[in-house]
C-alpha positions, 0 to 999 in steps of 0.5 A: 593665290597668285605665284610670286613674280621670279625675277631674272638672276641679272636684276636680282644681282643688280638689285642686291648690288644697288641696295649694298653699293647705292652710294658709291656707285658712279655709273650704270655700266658700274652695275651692269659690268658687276653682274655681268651683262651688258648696259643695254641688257639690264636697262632692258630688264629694268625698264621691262620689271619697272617701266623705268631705267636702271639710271632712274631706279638708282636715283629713285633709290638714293632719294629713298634713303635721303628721305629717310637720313632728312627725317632722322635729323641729317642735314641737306648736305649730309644726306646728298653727300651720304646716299651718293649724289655729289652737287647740293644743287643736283640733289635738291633739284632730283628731290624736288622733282621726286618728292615735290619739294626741297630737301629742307622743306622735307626735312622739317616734317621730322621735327 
Protein backbone atom coordinates (compact mmCIF):
# COMPACT_ATOMS: atom_id res chain seq x y z
CA UNK A 1 0.00 0.00 0.00
CA UNK A 2 0.99 3.23 -0.69
CA UNK A 3 1.68 5.88 2.42
CA UNK A 4 -0.53 8.70 2.37
CA UNK A 5 1.11 12.04 1.21
CA UNK A 6 1.80 14.25 4.52
CA UNK A 7 1.19 17.64 3.77
CA UNK A 8 3.56 20.53 5.53
CA UNK A 9 1.56 22.09 8.46
CA UNK A 10 1.80 25.49 6.50
CA UNK A 11 -0.48 24.11 3.60
CA UNK A 12 -2.77 21.92 5.86
CA UNK A 13 -3.44 25.32 7.82
CA UNK A 14 -3.98 27.09 4.51
CA UNK A 15 -6.00 24.56 3.56
CA UNK A 16 -8.35 24.74 6.42
CA UNK A 17 -8.33 28.25 6.05
CA UNK A 18 -9.38 28.58 2.66
CA UNK A 19 -12.29 25.87 3.10
CA UNK A 20 -13.39 27.95 6.24
CA UNK A 21 -12.73 31.76 4.78
CA UNK A 22 -12.90 31.05 0.62
CA UNK A 23 -15.49 33.84 0.72
CA UNK A 24 -14.11 36.59 2.59
CA UNK A 25 -10.71 36.23 1.92
CA UNK A 26 -9.46 39.17 -0.08
CA UNK A 27 -5.65 38.33 -0.80
CA UNK A 28 -3.03 35.69 -0.72
CA UNK A 29 -1.13 37.47 1.63
CA UNK A 30 -4.40 37.27 3.78
CA UNK A 31 -3.73 33.37 3.81
CA UNK A 32 -0.27 33.41 4.25
CA UNK A 33 -0.22 36.40 6.97
CA UNK A 34 -2.91 33.86 9.07
CA UNK A 35 -0.61 30.63 9.00
CA UNK A 36 2.26 32.62 9.30
CA UNK A 37 4.61 32.18 6.53
CA UNK A 38 5.47 34.43 3.93
CA UNK A 39 3.74 34.66 0.29
CA UNK A 40 6.37 33.29 -1.44
CA UNK A 41 6.84 30.46 1.17
CA UNK A 42 3.28 29.19 0.66
CA UNK A 43 3.09 29.91 -3.35
CA UNK A 44 6.24 27.56 -3.01
CA UNK A 45 4.07 24.84 -1.34
CA UNK A 46 1.15 25.11 -3.51
CA UNK A 47 2.46 25.23 -6.65
CA UNK A 48 5.21 22.25 -5.51
CA UNK A 49 1.64 20.22 -3.88
CA UNK A 50 -0.60 21.39 -6.69
CA UNK A 51 1.32 22.71 -9.77
CA UNK A 52 -0.56 25.72 -9.37
CA UNK A 53 -0.53 29.02 -6.99
CA UNK A 54 -2.17 29.75 -4.07
CA UNK A 55 -4.18 32.50 -5.98
CA UNK A 56 -5.37 30.02 -8.50
CA UNK A 57 -6.38 27.44 -6.01
CA UNK A 58 -8.66 29.71 -4.09
CA UNK A 59 -10.55 30.72 -7.43
CA UNK A 60 -10.48 27.17 -8.36
CA UNK A 61 -12.16 26.63 -5.25
CA UNK A 62 -14.86 29.72 -5.15
CA UNK A 63 -15.63 28.13 -8.95
CA UNK A 64 -16.13 24.80 -6.97
CA UNK A 65 -18.58 25.85 -4.81
CA UNK A 66 -20.23 28.26 -7.42
CA UNK A 67 -20.88 25.20 -9.46
CA UNK A 68 -22.41 23.68 -6.49
CA UNK A 69 -24.97 26.86 -5.22
CA UNK A 70 -25.90 27.24 -9.53
CA UNK A 71 -26.94 23.78 -9.48
CA UNK A 72 -28.89 24.20 -6.25
CA UNK A 73 -30.98 26.70 -7.89
CA UNK A 74 -28.87 30.22 -6.70
CA UNK A 75 -28.88 32.71 -9.38
CA UNK A 76 -25.64 33.91 -11.23
CA UNK A 77 -25.35 36.61 -9.00
CA UNK A 78 -25.94 35.01 -5.79
CA UNK A 79 -23.37 32.75 -6.24
CA UNK A 80 -20.62 35.06 -7.43
CA UNK A 81 -21.33 37.25 -4.72
CA UNK A 82 -21.81 34.14 -1.93
CA UNK A 83 -18.31 32.39 -2.91
CA UNK A 84 -16.22 35.50 -2.88
CA UNK A 85 -16.01 37.03 -6.09
CA UNK A 86 -17.17 40.95 -6.31
CA UNK A 87 -17.53 41.72 -10.49
CA UNK A 88 -20.45 39.38 -12.35
CA UNK A 89 -18.36 40.35 -15.18
CA UNK A 90 -15.14 38.60 -13.47
CA UNK A 91 -16.88 35.90 -12.39
CA UNK A 92 -18.38 34.53 -15.49
CA UNK A 93 -15.28 35.18 -17.40
CA UNK A 94 -13.09 32.88 -14.51
CA UNK A 95 -16.24 30.38 -14.78
CA UNK A 96 -16.12 30.14 -18.29
CA UNK A 97 -12.84 29.96 -18.48
CA UNK A 98 -12.72 26.75 -15.73
CA UNK A 99 -15.93 25.07 -16.59
CA UNK A 100 -16.14 25.97 -20.44
CA UNK A 101 -19.13 27.74 -20.19
CA UNK A 102 -21.26 30.69 -18.67
CA UNK A 103 -22.62 30.39 -15.29
CA UNK A 104 -26.34 30.62 -16.73
CA UNK A 105 -25.54 27.93 -19.06
CA UNK A 106 -24.47 25.75 -16.35
CA UNK A 107 -26.97 26.75 -14.06
CA UNK A 108 -29.52 25.11 -16.44
CA UNK A 109 -28.13 21.55 -16.47
CA UNK A 110 -29.84 21.79 -12.71
CA UNK A 111 -33.14 22.38 -13.89
Amino acid sequence: AIPPVSLPEPLQAALACIAADYASIRTVSEIADRVHVSGEHLSRLFTRQFGISTGEYLRRYRLNESKRLLLDGASVTEACYSVGFSNISHFVRCFHAYVGMTPAKYRALGE
